[in-house]
C-alpha positions as CSV (number, residue, x, y, z in Angstrom):
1,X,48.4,-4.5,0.1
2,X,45.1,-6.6,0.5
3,X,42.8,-5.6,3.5
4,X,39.7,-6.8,4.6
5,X,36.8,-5.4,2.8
6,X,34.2,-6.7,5.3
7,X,33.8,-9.3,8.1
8,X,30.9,-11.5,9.8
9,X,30.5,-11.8,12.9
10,X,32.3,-14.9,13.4
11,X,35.6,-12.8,11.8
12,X,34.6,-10.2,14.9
13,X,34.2,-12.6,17.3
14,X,38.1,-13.7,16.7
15,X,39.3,-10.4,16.7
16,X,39.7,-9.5,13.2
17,X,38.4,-6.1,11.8
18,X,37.7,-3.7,8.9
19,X,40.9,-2.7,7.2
20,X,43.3,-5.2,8.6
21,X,45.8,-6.6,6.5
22,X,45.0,-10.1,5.2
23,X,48.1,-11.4,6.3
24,X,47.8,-10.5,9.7
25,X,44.0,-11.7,9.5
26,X,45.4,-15.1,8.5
27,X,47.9,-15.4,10.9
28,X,45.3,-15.1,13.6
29,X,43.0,-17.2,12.1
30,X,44.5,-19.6,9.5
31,X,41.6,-21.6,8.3
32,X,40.0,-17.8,7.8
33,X,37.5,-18.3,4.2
34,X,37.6,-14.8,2.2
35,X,36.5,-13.9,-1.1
36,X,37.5,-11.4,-3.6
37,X,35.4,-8.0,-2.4
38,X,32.9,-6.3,-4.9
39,X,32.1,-2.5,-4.5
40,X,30.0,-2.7,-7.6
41,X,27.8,-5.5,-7.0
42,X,27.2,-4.3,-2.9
43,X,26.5,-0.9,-4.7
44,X,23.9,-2.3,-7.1
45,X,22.3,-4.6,-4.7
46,X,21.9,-1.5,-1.9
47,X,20.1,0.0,-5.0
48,X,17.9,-3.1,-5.4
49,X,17.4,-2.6,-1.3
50,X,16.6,1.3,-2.2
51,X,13.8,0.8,-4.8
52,X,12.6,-2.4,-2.6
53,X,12.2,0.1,0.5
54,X,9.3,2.2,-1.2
55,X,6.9,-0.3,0.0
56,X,7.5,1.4,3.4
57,X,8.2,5.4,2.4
58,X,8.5,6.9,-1.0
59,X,11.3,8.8,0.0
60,X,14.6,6.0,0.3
61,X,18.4,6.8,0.2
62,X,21.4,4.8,-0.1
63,X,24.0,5.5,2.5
64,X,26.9,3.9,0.6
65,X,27.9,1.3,1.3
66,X,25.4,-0.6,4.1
67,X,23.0,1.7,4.8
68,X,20.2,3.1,4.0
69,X,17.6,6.4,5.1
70,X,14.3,6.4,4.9
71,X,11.9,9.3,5.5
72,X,8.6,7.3,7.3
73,X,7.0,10.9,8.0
74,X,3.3,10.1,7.8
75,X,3.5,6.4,7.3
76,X,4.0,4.5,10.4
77,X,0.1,4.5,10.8
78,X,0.1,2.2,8.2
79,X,1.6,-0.4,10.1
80,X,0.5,0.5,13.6
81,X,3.6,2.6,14.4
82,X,7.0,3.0,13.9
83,X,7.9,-0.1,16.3
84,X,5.6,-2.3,14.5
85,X,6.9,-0.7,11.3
86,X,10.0,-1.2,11.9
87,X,9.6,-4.8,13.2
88,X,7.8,-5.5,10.0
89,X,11.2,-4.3,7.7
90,X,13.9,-6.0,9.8
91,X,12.1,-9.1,9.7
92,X,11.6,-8.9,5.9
93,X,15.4,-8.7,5.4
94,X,16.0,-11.5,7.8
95,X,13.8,-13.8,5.3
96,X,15.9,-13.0,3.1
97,X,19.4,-13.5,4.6
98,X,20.2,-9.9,5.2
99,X,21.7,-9.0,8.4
100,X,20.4,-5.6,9.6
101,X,20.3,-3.2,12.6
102,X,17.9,0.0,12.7
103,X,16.6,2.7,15.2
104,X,14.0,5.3,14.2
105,X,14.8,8.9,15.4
106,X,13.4,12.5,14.4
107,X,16.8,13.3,12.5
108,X,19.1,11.2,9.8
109,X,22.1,11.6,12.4
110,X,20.6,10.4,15.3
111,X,18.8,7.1,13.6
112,X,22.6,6.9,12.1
113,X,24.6,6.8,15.0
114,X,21.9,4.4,16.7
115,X,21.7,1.7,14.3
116,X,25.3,1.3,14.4
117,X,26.4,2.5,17.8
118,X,23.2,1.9,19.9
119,X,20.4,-0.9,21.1
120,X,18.7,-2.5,17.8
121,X,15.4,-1.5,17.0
122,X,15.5,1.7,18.9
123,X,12.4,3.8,18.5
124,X,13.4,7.8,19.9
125,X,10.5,9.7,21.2
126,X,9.9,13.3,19.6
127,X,12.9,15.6,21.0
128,X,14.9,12.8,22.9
129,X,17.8,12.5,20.6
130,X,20.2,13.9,22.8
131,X,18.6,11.4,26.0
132,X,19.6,8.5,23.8
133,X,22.8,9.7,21.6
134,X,24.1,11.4,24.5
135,X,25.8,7.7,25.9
136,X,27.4,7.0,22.6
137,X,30.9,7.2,21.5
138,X,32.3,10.3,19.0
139,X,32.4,8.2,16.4
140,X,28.8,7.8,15.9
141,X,28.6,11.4,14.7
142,X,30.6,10.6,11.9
143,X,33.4,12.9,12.3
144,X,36.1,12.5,10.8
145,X,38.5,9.8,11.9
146,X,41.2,12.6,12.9
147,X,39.2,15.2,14.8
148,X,37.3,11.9,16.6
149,X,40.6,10.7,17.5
150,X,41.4,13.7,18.9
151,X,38.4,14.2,20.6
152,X,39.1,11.1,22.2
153,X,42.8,11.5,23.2
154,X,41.2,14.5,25.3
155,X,39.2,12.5,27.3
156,X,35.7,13.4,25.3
157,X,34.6,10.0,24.4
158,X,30.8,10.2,24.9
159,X,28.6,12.3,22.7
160,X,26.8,14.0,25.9
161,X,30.3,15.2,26.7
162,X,30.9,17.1,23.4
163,X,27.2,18.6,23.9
164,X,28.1,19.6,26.9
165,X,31.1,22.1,26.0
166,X,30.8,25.9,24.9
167,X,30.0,26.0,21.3
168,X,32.6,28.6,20.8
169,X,35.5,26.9,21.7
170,X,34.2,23.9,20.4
171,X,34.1,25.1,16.8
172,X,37.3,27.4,16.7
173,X,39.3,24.2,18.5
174,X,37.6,21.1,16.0
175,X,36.0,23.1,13.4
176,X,32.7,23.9,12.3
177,X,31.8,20.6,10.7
178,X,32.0,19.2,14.5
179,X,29.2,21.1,15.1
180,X,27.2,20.4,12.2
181,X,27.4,16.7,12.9
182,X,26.6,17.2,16.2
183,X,23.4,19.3,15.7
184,X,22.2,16.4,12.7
185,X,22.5,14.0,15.4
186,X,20.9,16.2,18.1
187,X,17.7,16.8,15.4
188,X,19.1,21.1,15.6
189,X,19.9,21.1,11.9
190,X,18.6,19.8,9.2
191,X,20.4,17.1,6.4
192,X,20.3,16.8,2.9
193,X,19.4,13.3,1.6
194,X,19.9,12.7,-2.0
195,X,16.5,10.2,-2.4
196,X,16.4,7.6,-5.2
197,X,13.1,9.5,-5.7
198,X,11.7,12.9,-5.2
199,X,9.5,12.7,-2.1
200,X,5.8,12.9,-2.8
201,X,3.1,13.3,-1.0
202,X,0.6,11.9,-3.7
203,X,0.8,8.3,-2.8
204,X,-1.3,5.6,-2.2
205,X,-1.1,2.1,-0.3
206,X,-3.4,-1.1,-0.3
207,X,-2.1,-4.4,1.6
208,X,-4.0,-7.3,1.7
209,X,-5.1,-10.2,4.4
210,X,-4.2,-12.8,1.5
211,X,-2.3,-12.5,-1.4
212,X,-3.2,-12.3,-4.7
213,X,-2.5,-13.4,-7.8
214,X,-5.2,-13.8,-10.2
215,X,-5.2,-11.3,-13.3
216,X,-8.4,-9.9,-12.7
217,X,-7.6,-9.5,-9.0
218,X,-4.6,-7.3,-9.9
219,X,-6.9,-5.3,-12.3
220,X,-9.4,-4.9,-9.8
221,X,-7.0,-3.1,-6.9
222,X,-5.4,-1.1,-10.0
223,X,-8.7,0.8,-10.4
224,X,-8.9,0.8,-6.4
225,X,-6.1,2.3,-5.7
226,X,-6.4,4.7,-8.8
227,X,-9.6,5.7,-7.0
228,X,-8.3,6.3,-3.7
229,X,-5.3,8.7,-4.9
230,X,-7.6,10.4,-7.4
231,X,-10.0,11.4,-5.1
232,X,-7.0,13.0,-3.2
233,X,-5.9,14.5,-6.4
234,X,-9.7,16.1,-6.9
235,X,-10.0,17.3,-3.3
236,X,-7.3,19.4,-3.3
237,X,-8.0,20.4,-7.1
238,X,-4.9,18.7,-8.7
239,X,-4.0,16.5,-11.5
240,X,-1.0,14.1,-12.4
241,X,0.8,13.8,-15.9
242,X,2.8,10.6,-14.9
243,X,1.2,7.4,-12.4
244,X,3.8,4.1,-11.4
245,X,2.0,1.3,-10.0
246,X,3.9,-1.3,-8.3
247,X,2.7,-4.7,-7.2
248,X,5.2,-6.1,-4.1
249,X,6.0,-9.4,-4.3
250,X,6.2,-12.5,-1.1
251,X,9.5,-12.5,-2.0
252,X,10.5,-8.8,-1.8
253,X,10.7,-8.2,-5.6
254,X,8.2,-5.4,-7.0
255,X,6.9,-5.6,-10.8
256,X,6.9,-1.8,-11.8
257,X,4.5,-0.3,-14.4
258,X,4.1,3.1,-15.3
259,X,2.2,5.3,-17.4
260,X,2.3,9.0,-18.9
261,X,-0.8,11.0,-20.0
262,X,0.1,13.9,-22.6
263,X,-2.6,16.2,-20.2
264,X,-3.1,16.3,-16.3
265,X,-5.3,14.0,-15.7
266,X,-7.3,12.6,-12.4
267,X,-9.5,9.8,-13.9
268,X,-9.6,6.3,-12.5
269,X,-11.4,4.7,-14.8
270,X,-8.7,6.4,-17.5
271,X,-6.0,5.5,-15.5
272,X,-6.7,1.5,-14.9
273,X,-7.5,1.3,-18.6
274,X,-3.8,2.4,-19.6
275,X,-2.5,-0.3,-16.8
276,X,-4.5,-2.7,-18.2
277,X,-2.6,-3.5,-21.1
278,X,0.7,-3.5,-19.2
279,X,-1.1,-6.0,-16.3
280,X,-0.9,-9.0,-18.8
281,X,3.4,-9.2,-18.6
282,X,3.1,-8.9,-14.2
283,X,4.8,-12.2,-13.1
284,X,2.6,-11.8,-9.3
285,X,4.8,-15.2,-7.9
286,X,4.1,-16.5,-4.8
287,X,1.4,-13.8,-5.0
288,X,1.1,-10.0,-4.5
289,X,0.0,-8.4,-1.2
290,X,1.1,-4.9,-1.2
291,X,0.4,-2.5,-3.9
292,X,1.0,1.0,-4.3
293,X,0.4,3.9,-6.3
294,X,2.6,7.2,-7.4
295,X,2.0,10.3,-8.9
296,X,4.4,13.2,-10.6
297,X,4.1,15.5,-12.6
298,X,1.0,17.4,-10.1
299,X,-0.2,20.4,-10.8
300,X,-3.3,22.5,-10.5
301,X,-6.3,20.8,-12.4
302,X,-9.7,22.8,-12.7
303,X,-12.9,21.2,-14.0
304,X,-13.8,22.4,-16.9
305,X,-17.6,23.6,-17.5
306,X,-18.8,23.1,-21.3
307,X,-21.7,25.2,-22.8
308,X,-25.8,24.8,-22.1
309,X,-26.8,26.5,-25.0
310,X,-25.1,24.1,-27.3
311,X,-23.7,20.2,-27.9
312,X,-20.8,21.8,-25.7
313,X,-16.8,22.3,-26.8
314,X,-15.0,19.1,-27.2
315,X,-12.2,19.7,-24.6
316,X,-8.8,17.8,-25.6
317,X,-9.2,15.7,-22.7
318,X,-12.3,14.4,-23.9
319,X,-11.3,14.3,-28.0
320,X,-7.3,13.1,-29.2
321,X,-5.8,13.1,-25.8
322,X,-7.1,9.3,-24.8
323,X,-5.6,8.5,-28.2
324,X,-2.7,10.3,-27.6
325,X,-2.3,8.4,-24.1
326,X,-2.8,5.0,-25.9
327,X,-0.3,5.2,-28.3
328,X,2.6,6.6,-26.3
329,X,2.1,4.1,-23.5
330,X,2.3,1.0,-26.4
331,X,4.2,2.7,-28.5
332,X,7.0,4.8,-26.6
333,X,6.4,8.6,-25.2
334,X,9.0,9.0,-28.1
335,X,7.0,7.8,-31.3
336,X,4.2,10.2,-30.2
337,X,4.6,13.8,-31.0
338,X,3.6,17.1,-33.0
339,X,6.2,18.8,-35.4
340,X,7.5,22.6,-34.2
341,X,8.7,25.5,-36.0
342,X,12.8,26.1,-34.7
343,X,14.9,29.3,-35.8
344,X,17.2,27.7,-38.4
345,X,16.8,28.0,-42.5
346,X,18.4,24.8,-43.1
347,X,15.5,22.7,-43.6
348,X,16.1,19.3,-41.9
349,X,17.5,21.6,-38.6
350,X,13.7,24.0,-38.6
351,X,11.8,21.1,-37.9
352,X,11.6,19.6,-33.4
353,X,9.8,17.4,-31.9
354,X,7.6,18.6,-29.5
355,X,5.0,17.5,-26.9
356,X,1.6,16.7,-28.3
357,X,-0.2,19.2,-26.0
358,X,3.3,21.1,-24.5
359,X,3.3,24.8,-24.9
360,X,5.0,26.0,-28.1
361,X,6.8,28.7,-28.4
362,X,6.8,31.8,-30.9
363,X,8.7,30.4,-33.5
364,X,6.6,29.9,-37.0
365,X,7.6,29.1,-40.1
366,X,8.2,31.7,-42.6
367,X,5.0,32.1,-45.2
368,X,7.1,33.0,-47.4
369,X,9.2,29.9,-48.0
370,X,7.0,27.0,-48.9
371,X,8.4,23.7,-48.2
372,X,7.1,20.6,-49.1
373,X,4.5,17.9,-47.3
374,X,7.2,15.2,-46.8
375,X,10.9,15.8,-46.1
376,X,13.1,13.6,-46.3
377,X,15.6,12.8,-43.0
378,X,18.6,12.4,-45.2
379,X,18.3,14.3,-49.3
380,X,19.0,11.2,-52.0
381,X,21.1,11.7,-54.6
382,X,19.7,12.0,-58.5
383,X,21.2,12.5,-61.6
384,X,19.8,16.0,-63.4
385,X,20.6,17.6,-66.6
386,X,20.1,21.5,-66.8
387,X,20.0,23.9,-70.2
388,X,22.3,26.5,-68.5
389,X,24.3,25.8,-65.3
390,X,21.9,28.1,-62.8
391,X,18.8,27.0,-64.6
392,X,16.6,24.2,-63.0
393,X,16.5,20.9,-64.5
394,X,15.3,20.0,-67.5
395,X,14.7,15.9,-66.4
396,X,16.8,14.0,-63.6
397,X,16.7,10.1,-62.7
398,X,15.7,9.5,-59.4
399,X,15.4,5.4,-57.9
400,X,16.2,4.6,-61.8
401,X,13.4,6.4,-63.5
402,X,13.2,9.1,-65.6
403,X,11.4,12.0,-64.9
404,X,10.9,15.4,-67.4
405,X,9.9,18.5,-65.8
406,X,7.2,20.4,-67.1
407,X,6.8,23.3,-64.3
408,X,9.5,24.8,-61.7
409,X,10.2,27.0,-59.4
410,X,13.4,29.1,-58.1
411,X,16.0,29.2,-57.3
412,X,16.2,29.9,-53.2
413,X,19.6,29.8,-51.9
414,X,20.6,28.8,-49.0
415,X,23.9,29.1,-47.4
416,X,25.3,27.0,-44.3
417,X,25.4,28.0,-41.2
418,X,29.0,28.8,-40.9
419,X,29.0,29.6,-37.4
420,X,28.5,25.7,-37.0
421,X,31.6,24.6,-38.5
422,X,35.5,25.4,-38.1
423,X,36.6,28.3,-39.8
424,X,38.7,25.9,-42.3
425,X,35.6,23.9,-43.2
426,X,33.0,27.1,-45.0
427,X,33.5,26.9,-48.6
428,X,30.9,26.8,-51.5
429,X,30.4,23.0,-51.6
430,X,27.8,23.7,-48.5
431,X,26.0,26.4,-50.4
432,X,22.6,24.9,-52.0
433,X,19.8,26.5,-54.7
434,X,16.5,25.0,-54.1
435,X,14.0,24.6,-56.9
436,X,10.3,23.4,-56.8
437,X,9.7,21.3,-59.9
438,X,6.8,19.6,-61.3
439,X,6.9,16.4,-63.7
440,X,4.7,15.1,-66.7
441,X,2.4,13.2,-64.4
442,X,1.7,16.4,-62.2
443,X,3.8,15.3,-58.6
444,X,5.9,17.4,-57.1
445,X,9.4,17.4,-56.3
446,X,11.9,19.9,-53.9
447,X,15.2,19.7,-55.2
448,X,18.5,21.4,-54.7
449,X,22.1,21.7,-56.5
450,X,24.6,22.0,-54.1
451,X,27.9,23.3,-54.6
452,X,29.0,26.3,-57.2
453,X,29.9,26.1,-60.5
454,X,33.6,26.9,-60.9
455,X,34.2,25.9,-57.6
456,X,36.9,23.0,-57.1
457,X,34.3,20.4,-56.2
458,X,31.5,20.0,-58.9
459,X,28.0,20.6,-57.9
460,X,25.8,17.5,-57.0
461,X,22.1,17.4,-57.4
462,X,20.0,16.1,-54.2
463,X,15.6,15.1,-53.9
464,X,15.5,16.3,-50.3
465,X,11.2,16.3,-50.5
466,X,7.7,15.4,-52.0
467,X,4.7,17.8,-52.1
């Protein structure tokens, strides 16, 4: 049957509620105006509220489906305190038509069952919680709607009396998640909070009297506030492989850049210069007057001390690493990377992609088993003519022209790796003899037959490299 999804507070005000059936609702009300609920779109604009939130803390989490956490640990300063930060949020959202109630509290629970259950804007003094939960009703501790019914048919309606009872009996008569809930709300336990983010303490904030817009304004506070969280990053002897920038907008939208370095790195001046590229396609709006700064990706960083005897090592941060960083923040972290050895003999599987500058493991390629300077992703078919059936090719036609070979090379066999494939699927058409040839005008080729002779399918011949 159809329900209601949500109400206003007109809807309240005439007695209608959450999960009444529409029917009833319009009999109550008959002009009543309702449209068609969407969980999806409230979901994905609670996200939009989520990422919009980092302005104030890094560390945001959606409470699906109208709420939200925030973890302002070490931030309030920022605005003066958590009144005037709070203050600051609500009447953000009011400019922009969203309806909101909050309370600030040393535990998730406690700012939970306040925002919803208590006095609006509700700031709770270090180790109070239970001072101002201790009035509200059962349901604020977000039982479930059985045990707080119960609790509540027993004449325990107030949080302060649930406190009050033996923990004991407490737990054995409405189970130990009633006590978990109420030590969350009480600041006793602590509460996991999936964050859109991993909480970080390398951050950095810069507001401004007057907003900006111009482009060399938003290049100038990108080295700023690259400076301010890189000298963090050099006091305590770290260094960051990833940076997001994001410039906050009048009207509560955030333009997002970000930027990886293929080496820990803690330079401003390298730092800006990466942004600077990506500061052309900011749309600032009505202007820009918070900006803030991120880093991931930190780990230990030591200076490095060259030689004084001598010009001094090149270190990589100081040779191919900038280059490295300016291609794979044009280009895609993707298209930049260094070929690695990986335990297979089939040759298009021995080949990874790996890191420019990431550890590499063991793994080598044999020394043995030459393989060419270019191969191909996919081998291309060509048409080649042998003297003998396990002899190498005398000529063979590749991209219509002929080509006689004067040198070769082989055969090395290669079988497949059978435990890849269904028992059903091994045979002999998988089995491949590679041959290194040579034609008339000196380049080289890497070839292979695969397939048997006498088998039921009829050996092809395949160019699978140059070199």
């Amino acid at each position: 049957m159809r329900r209601l999804y949500a109400i206003d507070e007109a809807a309240a005000a005439q007695g209608l509620y959450i999960g009444q059936k529409a029917t009833d609702a319009m009999a109550l009300v008959p002009d009543l105006v309702t449209a068609e609920a969407d969980p999806e779109g409230d979901l994905a604009a609670l996200g939009a509220l989520v990422h919009w939130c980092v302005r104030y803390s890094p560390a945001v989490a959606a409470d699906a489906p109208d709420g939200l956490f925030l973890d302002v640990t070490g931030v309030a300063h920022l605005w003066g305190g958590e009144a005037q930060m709070l203050d600051d949020l609500l009447l953000r959202l009011s400019r922009q038509g969203i309806p909101t109630r909050a309370a600030v509290a040393g535990s998730a629970g406690a700012a939970w069952a306040l925002a919803r259950f208590g006095d609006d804007r509700t700031v709770v003094p270090p180790g109070a919680e239970l001072e101002c939960v201790g009035a509200l009703p059962v349901t604020a501790l977000r039982l479930e709607p059985q045990t707080a019914a119960q609790l509540a048919r027993l004449g325990l309606a107030r949080i302060g009396q649930v406190a009050s009872l033996p923990r004991p009996e407490l737990a054995r008569r409405f189970g130990a998640a009633t006590l978990t809930r109420l030590d969350q709300a009480l600041g006793r336990a602590e509460e996991a909070l999936a964050f859109s983010r991993p909480p970080t303490p390398w951050f950095a904030r810069l507001a401004f009297a007057e907003p900006i817009s111009a482009p060399d304004d938003l290049a100038r506070v990108c080295r700023d506030i690259a400076e301010r969280l890189c000298a963090r990053l050099l006091a305590e002897g770290q260094g960051a492989s990833r940076f997001d920038l994001a410039y906050h907008r009048l009207d509560g939208l955030a333009e997002r850049r970000s930027i990886g370095l293929s080496l820990p790195g803690r330079t401003p001046a390298a730092i800006a210069r990466l942004f600077a590229p990506m500061l052309e396609t900011v749309d600032p709006g009505f202007g820009i007057e918070v900006v803030t700064l991120t880093a991931a990706g930190v780990e230990p960083l030591h200076e490095r001390q060259i030689k004084l005897d001598s010009i001094g090592e090149i270190a990589a941060e100081d040779g191919i690493a900038p280059l490295v960083d300016r291609l794979s923040n044009r280009l895609g972290e993707d298209r930049v990377w260094r070929a690695g050895a990986f335990p297979s003999h089939i040759p298009e599987r021995a080949v990874v992609r790996r890191a420019p500058f990431g550890s590499a493991p063991d793994e080598t390629w044999p020394k043995d088993r030459p393989r060419p300077v270019r191969l191909f992703a996919r081998p291309e078919p060509i048409d080649a003519m042998a003297r003998v059936p396990d002899d190498p090719p005398v000529f063979f036609r590749w991209r219509g022209q002929l080509r006689r070979v004067r040198r070769s090379e082989g055969p090395e066999r290669l079988a497949e790796e059978w435990w890849r494939r269904p028992p059903g699927e091994i045979g002999p058409a998988h089995v491949r003899d590679y041959y290194r040839v040579e034609d008339e005008t000196g380049a080289r080729y890497w070839l292979f037959r695969a397939g048997l002779y006498g088998s039921d399918v009829a050996p092809k011949w395949w160019l699978h490299g140059l070199g």
